[in-house]
C-alpha positions in Angstrom: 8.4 40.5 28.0 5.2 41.6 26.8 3.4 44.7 28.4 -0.2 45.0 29.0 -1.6 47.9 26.8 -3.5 50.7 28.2 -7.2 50.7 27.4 -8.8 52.9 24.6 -11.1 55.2 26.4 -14.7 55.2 25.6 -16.0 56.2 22.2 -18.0 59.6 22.5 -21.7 59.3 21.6 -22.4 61.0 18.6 -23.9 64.8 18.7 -28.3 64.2 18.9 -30.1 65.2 15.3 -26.9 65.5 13.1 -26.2 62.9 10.7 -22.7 63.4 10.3 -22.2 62.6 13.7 -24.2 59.6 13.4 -22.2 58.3 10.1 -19.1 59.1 11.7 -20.0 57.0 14.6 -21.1 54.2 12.7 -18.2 54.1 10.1 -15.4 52.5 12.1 -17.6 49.6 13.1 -19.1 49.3 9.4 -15.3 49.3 8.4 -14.7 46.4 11.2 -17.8 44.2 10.5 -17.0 43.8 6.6 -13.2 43.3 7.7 -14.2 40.4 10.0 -16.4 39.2 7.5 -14.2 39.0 4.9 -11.5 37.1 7.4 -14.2 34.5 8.5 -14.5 33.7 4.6 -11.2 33.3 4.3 -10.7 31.4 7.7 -14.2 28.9 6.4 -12.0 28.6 2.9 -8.9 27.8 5.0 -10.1 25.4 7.1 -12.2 23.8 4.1 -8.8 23.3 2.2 -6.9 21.9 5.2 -9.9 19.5 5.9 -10.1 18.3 2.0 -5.9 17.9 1.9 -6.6 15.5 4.9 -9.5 13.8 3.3 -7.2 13.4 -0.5 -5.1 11.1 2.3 -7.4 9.3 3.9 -8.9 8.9 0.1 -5.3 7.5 -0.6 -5.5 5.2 2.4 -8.0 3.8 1.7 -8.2 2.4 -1.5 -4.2 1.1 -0.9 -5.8 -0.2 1.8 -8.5 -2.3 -0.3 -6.0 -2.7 -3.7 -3.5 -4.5 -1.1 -6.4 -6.9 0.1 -7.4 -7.5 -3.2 -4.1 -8.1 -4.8 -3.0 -10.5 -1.6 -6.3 -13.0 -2.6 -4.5 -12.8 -5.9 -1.6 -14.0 -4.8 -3.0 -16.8 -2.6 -5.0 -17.9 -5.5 -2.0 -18.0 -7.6 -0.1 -20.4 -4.9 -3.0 -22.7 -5.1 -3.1 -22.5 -8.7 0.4 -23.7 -8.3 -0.6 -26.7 -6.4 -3.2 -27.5 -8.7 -0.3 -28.0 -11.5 1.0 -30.3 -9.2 -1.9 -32.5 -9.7 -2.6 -31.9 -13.4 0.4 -32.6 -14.3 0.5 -36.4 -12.5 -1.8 -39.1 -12.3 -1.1 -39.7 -8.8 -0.3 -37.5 -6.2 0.9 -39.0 -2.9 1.3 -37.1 0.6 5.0 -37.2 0.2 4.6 -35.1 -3.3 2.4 -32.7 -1.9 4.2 -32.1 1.6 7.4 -31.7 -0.3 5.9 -28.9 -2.7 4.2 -27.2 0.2 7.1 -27.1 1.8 8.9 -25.0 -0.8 6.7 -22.5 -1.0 7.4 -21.2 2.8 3.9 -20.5 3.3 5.0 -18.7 6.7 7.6 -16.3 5.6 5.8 -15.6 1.9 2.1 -15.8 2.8 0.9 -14.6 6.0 -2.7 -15.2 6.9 -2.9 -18.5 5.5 -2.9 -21.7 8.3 -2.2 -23.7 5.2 -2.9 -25.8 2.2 -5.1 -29.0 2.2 -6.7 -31.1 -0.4 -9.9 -32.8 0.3 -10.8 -35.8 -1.2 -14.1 -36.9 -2.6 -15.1 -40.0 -1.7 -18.1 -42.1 -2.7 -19.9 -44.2 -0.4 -19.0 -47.8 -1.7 -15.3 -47.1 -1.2 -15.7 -45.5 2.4 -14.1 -48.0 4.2 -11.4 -49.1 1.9 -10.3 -45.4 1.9 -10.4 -45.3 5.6 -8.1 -48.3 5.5 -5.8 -47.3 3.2 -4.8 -44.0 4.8 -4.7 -46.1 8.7 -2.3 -48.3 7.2 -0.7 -45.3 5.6 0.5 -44.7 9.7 -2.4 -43.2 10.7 -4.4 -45.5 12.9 -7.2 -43.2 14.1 -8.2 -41.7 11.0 -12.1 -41.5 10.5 -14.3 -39.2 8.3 -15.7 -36.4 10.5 -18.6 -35.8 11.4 -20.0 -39.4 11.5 -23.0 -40.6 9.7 -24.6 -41.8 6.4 -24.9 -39.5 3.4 -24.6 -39.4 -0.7 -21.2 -38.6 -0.4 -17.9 -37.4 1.6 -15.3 -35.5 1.3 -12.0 -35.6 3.8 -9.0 -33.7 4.2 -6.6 -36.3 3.4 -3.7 -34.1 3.0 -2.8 -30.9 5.3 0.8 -29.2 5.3 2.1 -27.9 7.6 1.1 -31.5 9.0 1.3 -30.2 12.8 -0.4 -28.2 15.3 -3.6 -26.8 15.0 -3.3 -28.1 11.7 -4.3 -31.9 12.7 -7.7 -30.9 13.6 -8.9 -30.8 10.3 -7.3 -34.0 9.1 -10.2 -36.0 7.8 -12.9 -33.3 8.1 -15.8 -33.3 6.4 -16.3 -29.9 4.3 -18.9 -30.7 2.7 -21.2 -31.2 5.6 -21.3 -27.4 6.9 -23.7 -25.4 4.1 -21.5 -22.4 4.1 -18.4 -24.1 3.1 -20.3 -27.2 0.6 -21.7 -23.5 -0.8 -18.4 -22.5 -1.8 -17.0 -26.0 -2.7 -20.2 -26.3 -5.3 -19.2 -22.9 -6.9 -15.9 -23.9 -7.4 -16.7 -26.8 -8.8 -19.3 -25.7 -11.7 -17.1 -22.5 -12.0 -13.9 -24.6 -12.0 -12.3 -21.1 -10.7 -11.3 -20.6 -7.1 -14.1 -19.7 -4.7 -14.3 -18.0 -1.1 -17.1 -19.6 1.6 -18.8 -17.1 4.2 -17.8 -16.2 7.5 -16.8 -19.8 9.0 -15.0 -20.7 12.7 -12.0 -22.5 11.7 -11.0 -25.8 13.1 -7.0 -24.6 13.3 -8.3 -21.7 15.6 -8.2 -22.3 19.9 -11.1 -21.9 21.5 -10.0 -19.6 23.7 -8.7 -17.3 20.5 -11.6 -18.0 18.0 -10.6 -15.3 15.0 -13.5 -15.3 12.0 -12.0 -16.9 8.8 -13.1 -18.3 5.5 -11.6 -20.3 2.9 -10.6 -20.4 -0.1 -11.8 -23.7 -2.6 -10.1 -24.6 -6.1 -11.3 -28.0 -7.7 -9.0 -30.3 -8.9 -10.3 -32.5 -11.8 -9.5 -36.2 -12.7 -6.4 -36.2 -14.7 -6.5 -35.8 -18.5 -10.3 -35.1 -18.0 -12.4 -33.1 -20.1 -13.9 -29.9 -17.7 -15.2 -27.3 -20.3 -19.0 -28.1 -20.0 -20.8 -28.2 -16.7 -21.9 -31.9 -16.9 -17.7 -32.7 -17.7 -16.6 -30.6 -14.4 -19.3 -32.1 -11.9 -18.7 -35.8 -13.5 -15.0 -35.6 -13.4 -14.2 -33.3 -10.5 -12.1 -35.5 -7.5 -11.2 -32.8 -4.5 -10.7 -29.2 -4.0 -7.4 -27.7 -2.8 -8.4 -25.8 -0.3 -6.8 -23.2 2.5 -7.9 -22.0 5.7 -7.7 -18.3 6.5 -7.6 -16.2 9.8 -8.7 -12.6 9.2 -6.9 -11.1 11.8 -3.8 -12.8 10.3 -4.6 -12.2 6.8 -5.0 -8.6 7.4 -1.9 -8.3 9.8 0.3 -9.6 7.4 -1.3 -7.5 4.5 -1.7 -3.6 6.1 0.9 -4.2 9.0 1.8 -1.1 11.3 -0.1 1.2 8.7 -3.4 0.6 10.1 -2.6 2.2 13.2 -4.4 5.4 12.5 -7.1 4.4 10.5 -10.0 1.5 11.3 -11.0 -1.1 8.9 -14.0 -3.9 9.6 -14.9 -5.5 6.7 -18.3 -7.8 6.5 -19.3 -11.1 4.5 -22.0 -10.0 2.2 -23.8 -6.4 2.1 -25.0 -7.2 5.6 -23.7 -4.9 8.6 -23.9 -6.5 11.5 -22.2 -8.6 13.9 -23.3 -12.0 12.3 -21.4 -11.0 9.0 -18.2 -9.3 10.9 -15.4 -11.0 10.2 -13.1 -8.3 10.8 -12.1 -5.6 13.3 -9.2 -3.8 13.3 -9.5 -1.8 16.8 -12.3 -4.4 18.5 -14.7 -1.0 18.2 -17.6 -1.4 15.7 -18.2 1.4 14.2 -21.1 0.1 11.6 -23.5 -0.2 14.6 -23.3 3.5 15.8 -25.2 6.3 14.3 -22.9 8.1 11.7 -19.9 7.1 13.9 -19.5 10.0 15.1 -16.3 9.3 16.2 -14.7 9.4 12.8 -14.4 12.4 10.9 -13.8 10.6 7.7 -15.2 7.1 6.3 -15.4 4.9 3.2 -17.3 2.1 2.4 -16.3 0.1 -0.4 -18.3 -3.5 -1.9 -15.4 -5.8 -3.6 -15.9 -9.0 -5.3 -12.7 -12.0 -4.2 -13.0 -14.5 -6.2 -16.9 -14.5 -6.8 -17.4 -13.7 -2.9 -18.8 -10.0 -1.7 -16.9 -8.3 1.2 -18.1 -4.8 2.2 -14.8 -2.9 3.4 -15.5 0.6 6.0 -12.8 2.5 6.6 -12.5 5.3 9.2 -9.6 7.6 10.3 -8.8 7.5 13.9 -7.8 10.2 16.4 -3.8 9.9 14.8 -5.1 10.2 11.9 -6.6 13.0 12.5 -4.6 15.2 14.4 -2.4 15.1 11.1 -5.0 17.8 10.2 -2.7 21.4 9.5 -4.7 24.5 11.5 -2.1 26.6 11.5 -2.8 28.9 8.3 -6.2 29.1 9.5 -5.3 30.7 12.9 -2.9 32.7 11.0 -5.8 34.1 8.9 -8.1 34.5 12.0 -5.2 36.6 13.4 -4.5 38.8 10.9 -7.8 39.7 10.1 -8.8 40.6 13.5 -5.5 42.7 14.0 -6.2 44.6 10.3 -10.3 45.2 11.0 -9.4 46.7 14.5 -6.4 48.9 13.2 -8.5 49.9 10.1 -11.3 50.3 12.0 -9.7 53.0 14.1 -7.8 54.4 11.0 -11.5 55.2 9.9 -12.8 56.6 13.1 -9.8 59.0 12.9 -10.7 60.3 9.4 -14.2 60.4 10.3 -14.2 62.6 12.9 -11.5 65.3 11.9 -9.1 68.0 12.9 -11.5 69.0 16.0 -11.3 65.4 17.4 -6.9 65.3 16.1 -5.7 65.2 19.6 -8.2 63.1 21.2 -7.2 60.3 18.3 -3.7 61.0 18.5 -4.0 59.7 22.2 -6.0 57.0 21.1 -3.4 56.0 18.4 -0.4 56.3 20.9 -2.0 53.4 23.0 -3.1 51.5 19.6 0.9 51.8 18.8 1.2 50.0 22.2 -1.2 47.3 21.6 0.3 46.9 18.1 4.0 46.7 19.5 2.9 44.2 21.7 1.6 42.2 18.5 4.2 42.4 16.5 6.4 41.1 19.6 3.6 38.4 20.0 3.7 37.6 16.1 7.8 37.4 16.1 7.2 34.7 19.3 5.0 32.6 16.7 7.6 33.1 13.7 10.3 31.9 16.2 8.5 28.9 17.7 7.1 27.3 14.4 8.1 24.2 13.2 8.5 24.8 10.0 11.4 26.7 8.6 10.5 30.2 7.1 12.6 31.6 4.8 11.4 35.5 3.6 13.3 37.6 0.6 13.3 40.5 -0.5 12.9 42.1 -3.9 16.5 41.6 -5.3 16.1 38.1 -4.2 18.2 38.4 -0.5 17.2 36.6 2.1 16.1 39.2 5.0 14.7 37.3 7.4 14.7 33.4 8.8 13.1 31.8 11.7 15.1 29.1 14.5 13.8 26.2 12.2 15.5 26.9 9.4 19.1 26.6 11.2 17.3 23.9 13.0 16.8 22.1 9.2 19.5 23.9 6.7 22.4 24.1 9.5 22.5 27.8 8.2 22.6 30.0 11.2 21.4 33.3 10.9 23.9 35.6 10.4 25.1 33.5 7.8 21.8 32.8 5.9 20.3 37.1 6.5 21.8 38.8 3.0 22.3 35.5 0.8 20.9 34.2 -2.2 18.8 31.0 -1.6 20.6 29.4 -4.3 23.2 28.9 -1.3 20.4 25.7 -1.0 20.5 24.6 -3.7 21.2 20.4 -4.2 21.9 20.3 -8.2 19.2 17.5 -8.7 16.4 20.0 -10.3 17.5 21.2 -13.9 16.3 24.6 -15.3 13.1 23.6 -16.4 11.9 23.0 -12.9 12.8 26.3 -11.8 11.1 27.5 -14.9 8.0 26.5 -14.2 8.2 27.1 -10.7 8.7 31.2 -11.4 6.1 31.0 -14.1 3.7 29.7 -11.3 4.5 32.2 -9.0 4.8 35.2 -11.5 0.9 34.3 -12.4 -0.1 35.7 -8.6 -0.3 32.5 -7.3 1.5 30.5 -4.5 3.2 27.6 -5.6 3.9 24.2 -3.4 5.5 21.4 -3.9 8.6 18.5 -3.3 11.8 19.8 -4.1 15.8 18.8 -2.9 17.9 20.9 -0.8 21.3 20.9 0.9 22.5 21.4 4.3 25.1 23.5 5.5 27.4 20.5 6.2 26.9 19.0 2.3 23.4 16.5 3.4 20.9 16.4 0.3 17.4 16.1 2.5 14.1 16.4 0.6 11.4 19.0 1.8 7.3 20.1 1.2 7.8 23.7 0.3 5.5 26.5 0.3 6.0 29.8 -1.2 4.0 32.7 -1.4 3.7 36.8 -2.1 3.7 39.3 0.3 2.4 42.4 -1.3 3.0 46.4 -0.9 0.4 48.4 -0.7 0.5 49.5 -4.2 -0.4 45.6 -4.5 3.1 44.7 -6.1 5.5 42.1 -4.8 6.9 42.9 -2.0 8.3 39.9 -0.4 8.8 35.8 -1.3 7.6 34.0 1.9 9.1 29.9 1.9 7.8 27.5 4.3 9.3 24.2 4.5 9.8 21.5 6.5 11.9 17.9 6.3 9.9 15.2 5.1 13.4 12.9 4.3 12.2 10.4 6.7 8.9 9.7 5.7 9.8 9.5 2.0 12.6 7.2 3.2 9.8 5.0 5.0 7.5 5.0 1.9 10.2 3.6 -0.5 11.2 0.7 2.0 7.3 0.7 2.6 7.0 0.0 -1.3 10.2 -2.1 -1.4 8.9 -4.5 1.1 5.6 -4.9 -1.3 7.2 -5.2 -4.6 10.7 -7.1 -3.6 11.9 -10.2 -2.6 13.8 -9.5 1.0 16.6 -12.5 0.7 17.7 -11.8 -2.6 16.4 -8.0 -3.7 14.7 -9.8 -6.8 11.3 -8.3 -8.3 8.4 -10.8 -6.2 5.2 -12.3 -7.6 3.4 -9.0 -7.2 6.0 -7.0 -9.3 6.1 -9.8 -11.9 2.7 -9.9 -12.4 2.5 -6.4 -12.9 5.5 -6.1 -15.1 4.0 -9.5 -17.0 0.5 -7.5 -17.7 2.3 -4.8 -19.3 4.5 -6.6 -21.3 1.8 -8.9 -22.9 0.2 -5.4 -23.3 3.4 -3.7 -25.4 3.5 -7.0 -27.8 -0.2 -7.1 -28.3 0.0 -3.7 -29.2 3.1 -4.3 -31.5 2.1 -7.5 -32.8 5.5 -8.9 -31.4 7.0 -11.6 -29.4 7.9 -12.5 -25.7 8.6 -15.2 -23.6 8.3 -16.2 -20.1 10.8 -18.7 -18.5 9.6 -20.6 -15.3 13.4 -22.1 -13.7 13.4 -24.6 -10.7 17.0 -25.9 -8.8 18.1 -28.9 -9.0 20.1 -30.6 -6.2 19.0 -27.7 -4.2 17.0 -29.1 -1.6 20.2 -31.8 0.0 22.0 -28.4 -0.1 19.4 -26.8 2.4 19.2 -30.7 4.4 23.1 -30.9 4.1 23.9 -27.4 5.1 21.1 -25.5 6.5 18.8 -22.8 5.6 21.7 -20.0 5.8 23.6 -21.6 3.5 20.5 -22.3 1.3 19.7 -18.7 1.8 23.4 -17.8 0.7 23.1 -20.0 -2.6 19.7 -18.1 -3.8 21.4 -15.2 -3.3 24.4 -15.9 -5.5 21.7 -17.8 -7.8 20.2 -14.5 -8.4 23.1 -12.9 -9.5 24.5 -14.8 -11.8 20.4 -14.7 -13.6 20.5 -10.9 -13.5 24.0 -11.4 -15.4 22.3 -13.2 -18.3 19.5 -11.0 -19.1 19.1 -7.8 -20.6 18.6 -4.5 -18.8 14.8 -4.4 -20.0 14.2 -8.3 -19.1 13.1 -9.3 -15.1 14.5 -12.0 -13.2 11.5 -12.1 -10.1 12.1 -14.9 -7.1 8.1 -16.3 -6.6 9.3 -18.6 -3.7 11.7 -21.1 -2.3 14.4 -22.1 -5.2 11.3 -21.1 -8.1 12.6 -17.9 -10.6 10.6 -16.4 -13.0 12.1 -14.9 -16.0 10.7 -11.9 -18.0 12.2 -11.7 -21.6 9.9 -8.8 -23.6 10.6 -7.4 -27.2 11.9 -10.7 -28.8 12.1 -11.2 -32.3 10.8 -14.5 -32.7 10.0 -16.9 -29.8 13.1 -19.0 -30.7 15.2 -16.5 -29.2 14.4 -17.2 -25.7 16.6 -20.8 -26.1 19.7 -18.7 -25.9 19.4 -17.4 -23.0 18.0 -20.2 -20.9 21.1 -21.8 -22.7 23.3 -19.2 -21.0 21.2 -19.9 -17.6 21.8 -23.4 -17.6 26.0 -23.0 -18.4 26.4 -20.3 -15.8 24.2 -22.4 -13.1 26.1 -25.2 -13.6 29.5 -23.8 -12.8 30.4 -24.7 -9.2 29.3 -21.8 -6.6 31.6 -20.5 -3.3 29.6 -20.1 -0.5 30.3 -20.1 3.6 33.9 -21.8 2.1 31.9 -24.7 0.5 32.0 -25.5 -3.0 28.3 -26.4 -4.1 27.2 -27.6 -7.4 23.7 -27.8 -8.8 21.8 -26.9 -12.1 18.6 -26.1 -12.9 15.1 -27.2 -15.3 13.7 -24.2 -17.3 10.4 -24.4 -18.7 9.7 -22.0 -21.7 6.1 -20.2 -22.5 6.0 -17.4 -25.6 3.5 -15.4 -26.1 1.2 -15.6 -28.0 2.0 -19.2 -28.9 1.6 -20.3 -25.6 -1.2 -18.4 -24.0 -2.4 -14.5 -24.3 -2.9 -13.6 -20.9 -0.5 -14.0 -17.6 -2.5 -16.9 -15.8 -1.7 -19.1 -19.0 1.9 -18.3 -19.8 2.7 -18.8 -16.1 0.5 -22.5 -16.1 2.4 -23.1 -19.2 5.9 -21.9 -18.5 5.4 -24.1 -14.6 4.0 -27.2 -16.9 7.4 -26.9 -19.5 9.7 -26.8 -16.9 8.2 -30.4 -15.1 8.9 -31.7 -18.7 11.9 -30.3 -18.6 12.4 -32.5 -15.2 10.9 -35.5 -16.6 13.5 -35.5 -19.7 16.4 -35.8 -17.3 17.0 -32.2 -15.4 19.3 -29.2 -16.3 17.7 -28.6 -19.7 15.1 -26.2 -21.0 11.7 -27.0 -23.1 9.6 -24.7 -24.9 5.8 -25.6 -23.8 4.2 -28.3 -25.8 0.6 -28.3 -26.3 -0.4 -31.6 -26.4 0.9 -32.3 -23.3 -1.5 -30.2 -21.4 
C-alpha cells in the first residue's frame, strides 16, 4: 500500500549581500529547469514519433484503400470486356446468348456493387416501330421506348440480366436522353474504351433507398466493322454494354469491415459539395466543415476510372485513432520529472555544505520516502502493462519479467528469472538474423522489429518486439530491456484479409486480380529475355446440365476436382487462376517456342475427359481451350486474354474438347 510522504520543509532564504548564498539558492532550481527541459524535448520527440507511426498507417490505409477501388473498376471493365467478345465474335446475338453468358459469370457472388449487365440498343427512327414489334412479339407485350417523344435517334435497353427485380425498370430505357449519361455513352463511343457517366439516380434503386450511382459504357461495333478512325467508330457503332452501379454497394463489397475506423467520401469531379457526393461512408460530410476538425489525419486523392475524375478524402476516425501508442511518452514525462527533482535536491545538498549536512540529511530521509513510494508506484506500472517486458542482465540472464510475459510465453516467473532467452527461441530465424539484430544494437541504438517465438507449452506465436539499453552510470550497458506483445492474430487476419483478395474461395485457385498481376510480370520477364509464353483461356463442356441436373453443390464439387487435376498438369512456375463460373485461365511462362503450349492443353484435355467421382455420381465432361502466345498473339495482357477467350470459341465452333492456337484472321 502506498504511504503518503512527509513534506520537504521550506527552503531557507539565502543569507542578504552574499553571492554564494544567492548561487547556492538558485542552483538546485537551475539544475531542475534544464532537467525538465530536456524531458519536455524528449516527451515533444516522443509524442512526434508515436503520432508519425500512426500517420505511416493511416498513409497505408489509404492508398489500399484507393488501389482496391481502382483495381475493382478494372475488374468490372474486364467482365464487360468479356461480354463484348461475345458479340464480336457473332453476327447475332439473341437474349438467350447473352442471359446464358451473364449467367455464368455470377455477377452476385464475383462482383459486388454491380446491379447488372445490359446492352442498349441503337435504334434509328425509320425502324422504331418494327423494333418495338419485334421484341412484343418476343413475349413482351408492353414494351415501349422510354421516355416518349420524337428525336434523331434512340437507344433501348433491350437486354438486362439478371432479368428480375429492380432490374425491369430499365428495360427499354432511353440512355441517351439524360445528358450525363449520353455524355459518357458519346465518349465511349469515339474513344471505343469503356467510359464512366457522373453522379446519376439509378432506375434499379427504391425510392425509398435512393443510393448515388453511375455507370459504366463500353460500345459494341457492327460485326466485322472497321473502328480505328473516328468517322469508322461513330458510323459503325450499334449499342453499348452497359452496367449500373450502386456506390454504397460497390464500396461495401470492395473495403468491407476495414472501413470501420477510417471515413471515405468520394466526389464526381474536383467539385466538393453535396451535388457531386456520391459517396459517404459514415452519412457525416466531412468536406463541408472547416479543417474537419474532427479527424486528426486526412488524404485527398484525384484518380482517373476509365477517363472519369473521382476525388477520394480519407479521414481516420475515433478507432482509428485511439490505436495511437502514449505510453513511452508518459514514461518519459515520468522519469524526467522524478530525475530533475532527485538531482535537483542532490545539487542543493552540495551547494550548501557540511554546515547545512544535517538539515539535508533530514531532507533526504523524507526524499528516500517519496522515492520508495515511486519505485513501488513504477513496479505497479511494470506489473499492469500489457505488453510483456523481458529485462537481462549483463551475462545475458534474464533478471526480471513482468505478469504479461507469463500471460504471453506461459513462462512463469520463477521459471523464466535466471534463464537464457534462447529458452524462446522458435528455430524459424537463422543466424544471420540474429546477426544483424546484435550489430543494431551494439551501434547504441534500439532495435524493433517482427520476430517468432515459442510458448512454454510448444505454440510458435509471432510478436512486435522492442529492445533497448539501459545504461550504468559510467554510460556502458547495463541492462537489455524487451517489450513485446502478440500480434499472431492480426497477422492471421491480414493473410486471410489478402487471401480473400487474391484467391478464388470455392476452389483456392489464383482469381482475376492475381492473374492479372502474375500475367503483367510474366509478359515483363519474356520482354526482357526476348522469350516465349503462352496464355491458355479453358471453358467446360457439358458442365452446365451437370449444375441443371444436380445442383450447384455438386457443380461446386466438380470445379473443385476440375482444379486439381489442372494444377496436376502444369509446372510449379505456371498458374492455373479460376476468373468465374466453369472459365480457367492458364499461365504457362518461360517457354521455348510457342508450340510448346499444345502439350500441355493436350494433357488438359486427356485428364478432363476421364470420368470424375463426385457426391457418388460418376460425371463426364471435357473441355475447349483457346491458345494465345506472346508475342505472336498480342504484347500486352488485355490482348492475349481477348485472344486466348476468342481461340477457345473456335475451339467450340470446330466441335468441342480440343484446343486452337489464336488465328489472326479470324479476329
Amino acid at each position: 500500500m502506498l504511504q503518503r510522504a512527509t513534506p520537504l520543509s521550506a527552503s531557507p532564504q539565502p543569507a542578504p549581500g552574499g553571492w554564494r548564498s544567492r548561487v547556492a539558492y538558485l542552483l538546485p532550481w537551475l539544475v531542475l529547469a534544464a532537467i525538465l527541459s530536456a524531458t519536455h524535448h524528449l516527451w515533444r520527440n516522443a509524442q512526434h514519433d508515436a503520432l508519425q507511426a500512426l500517420q505511416t498507417q493511416f498513409d497505408y490505409r489509404e492508398r489500399d484503400a484507393v488501389d482496391k477501388v481502382e483495381k475493382r473498376m478494372k475488374a468490372y471493365e474486364q467482365v464487360m470486356r468479356g461480354v463484348d467478345g461475345l458479340f464480336a465474335h457473332a453476327r447475332i446475338v439473341g437474349r438467350g446468348e447473352f442471359r446464358d453468358y451473364v449467367a455464368r459469370l455470377r455477377l452476385e457472388e464475383s462482383y459486388p456493387g454491380i446491379q447488372g449487365l445490359c446492352f442498349a440498343e441503337i435504334i434509328p427512327p425509320e425502324q422504331k416501330n418494327r423494333h418495338i414489334a419485334a421484341v412484343r412479339k418476343e413475349g413482351f407485350p408492353g414494351y415501349a421506348i422510354r421516355p416518349e417523344g420524337e428525336r434523331d435517334i434512340y437507344t433501348s435497353a433491350v437486354y438486362l440480366e439478371p432479368f428480375s427485380g429492380r432490374n425491369l425498370r430499365a428495360f427499354g430505357f432511353d440512355n441517351y436522353t439524360d445528358a450525363v449519361r449520353r455524355a459518357a455513352m458519346e465518349q465511349a463511343r469515339d474513344s471505343g474504351q469503356a467510359a464512366i457517366s457522373g453522379k446519376v439516380a439509378l432506375l434499379h434503386e427504391d425510392k425509398d433507398n435512393l443510393q448515388a450511382g453511375f455507370r459504366m459504357y463500353l460500345p459494341v461495333y457492327r460485326h466485322g466493322a472497321a473502328r480505328d478512325t473516328l468517322a469508322a467508330r461513330r458510323a459503325n457503332i450499334i449499342g453499348w454494354i452497359y452496367a449500373p452501379f450502386s456506390m454504397d454497394d460497390l464500396m461495401g463489397g470492395i473495403l468491407g469491415e476495414r472501413s470501420v475506423d477510417v471515413d471515405i467520401e468520394i466526389y464526381d469531379g474536383e467539385e466538393l459539395s453535396d451535388r457531386s457526393l456520391i459517396y459517404d461512408a459514415d452519412g457525416f460530410r466531412r468536406a463541408a466543415s472547416s479543417g474537419s476538425p474532427d479527424a486528426r489525419f486526412r488524404a485527398i486523392r484525384r484518380i482517373r476510372a476509365d477517363g472519369h475524375a473521382w476525388t477520394i478524402l480519407t479521414y481516420s476516425q475515433p478507432g482509428f485513432e485511439a490505436q495511437l501508442d502514449e505510453s513511452k511518452p508518459r514514461l518519459i514525462a515520468l522519469g524526467g520529472a522524478v530525475t530533475g527533482v532527485l538531482l535537483a535536491l542532490l545539487t542543493w545538498l552540495l551547494a550548501h555544505g557540511r554546515e547545512r549536512a544535517l538539515q539535508e540529511a533530514r531532507n533526504m530521509n523524507r526524499e528516500l520516502i517519496e522515492r520508495e513510494d515511486r519505485l513501488r508506484l513504477a513496479a505497479t506500472v511494470f506489473d499492469a502493462v500489457d505488453e510483456a517486458v523481458m529485462v537481462t542482465g549483463p551475462d545475458n540472464r534474464i533478471v526480471a519479467v513482468n505478469p504479461s510475459f507469463t500471460r504471453i510465453t506461459g513462462y512463469p516467473a520463477s521459471e523464466a528469472i535466471g534463464n537464457d532467452p534462447r529458452m524462446l527461441s522458435s528455430g524459424k530465424h537463422g543466424p544471420e538474423f540474429f546477426r544483424e539484430l546484435w550489430t543494431t544494437l551494439a551501434a547504441g541504438g534500439g532495435w524493433q522489429g517482427e520476430i517468432w517465438n515459442r510458448r512454454k507449452n510448444g505454440e510458435l506465436y509471432i510478436e512486435w518486439l522492442s529492445i533497448n539499453f539501459v545504461y550504468d552510470e559510467q554510460g556502458r550497458p547495463a541492462y537489455h530491456v524487451a517489450v513485446f506483445s502478440d500480434i499472431s492474430e492480426r497477422k492471421a487476419a491480414e493473410e486471410r484479409i489478402h487471401r480473400m483478395a487474391h484467391y478464388d474461395l470455392l476452389t483456392n485457385l489464383p482469381n482475376r486480380v492475381l492473374l492479372t498481376d502474375r500475367l503483367l510480370q510474366a509478359i515483363t520477364q519474356a520482354k526482357r529475355d526476348r522469350a516465349c509464353m503462352a496464355l491458355m483461356f479453358l471453358d467446360l463442356d457439358k458442365f452446365k446440365p451437370v449444375n441443371d441436373t444436380h445442383g450447384h453443390n455438386v457443380g461446386d464439387l466438380l470445379l473443385i476436382e476440375v482444379a486439381k487435376r489442372l494444377q496436376e498438369c502444369v509446372r510449379g512456375s505456371d498458374t492455373v487462376a479460376r476468373i468465374g463460373g466453369d472459365e480457367f485461365v492458364v499461365l504457362l511462362p518461360h517457354l521455348e517456342a510457342g508450340r510448346d503450349a499444345l502439350p500441355v492443353a493436350e494433357k488438359m484435355l486427356h485428364s478432363l475427359r476421364q470420368p470424375f467421382a463426385v457426391a457418388s455420381l460418376s460425371l463426364h465432361i471435357s473441355s475447349s481451350i483457346g491458345i494465345a502466345v506472346y508475342p505472336d498473339h498480342g504484347s500486352d495482357g488485355e490482348q492475349l486474354m481477348k485472344n486466348a477467350d476468342a481461340a477457345m470459341y473456335l475451339a467450340k465452333e470446330d466441335g468441342h474438347n480440343i484446343a486452337v492456337f489464336f488465328r489472326p484472321e479470324t479476329a
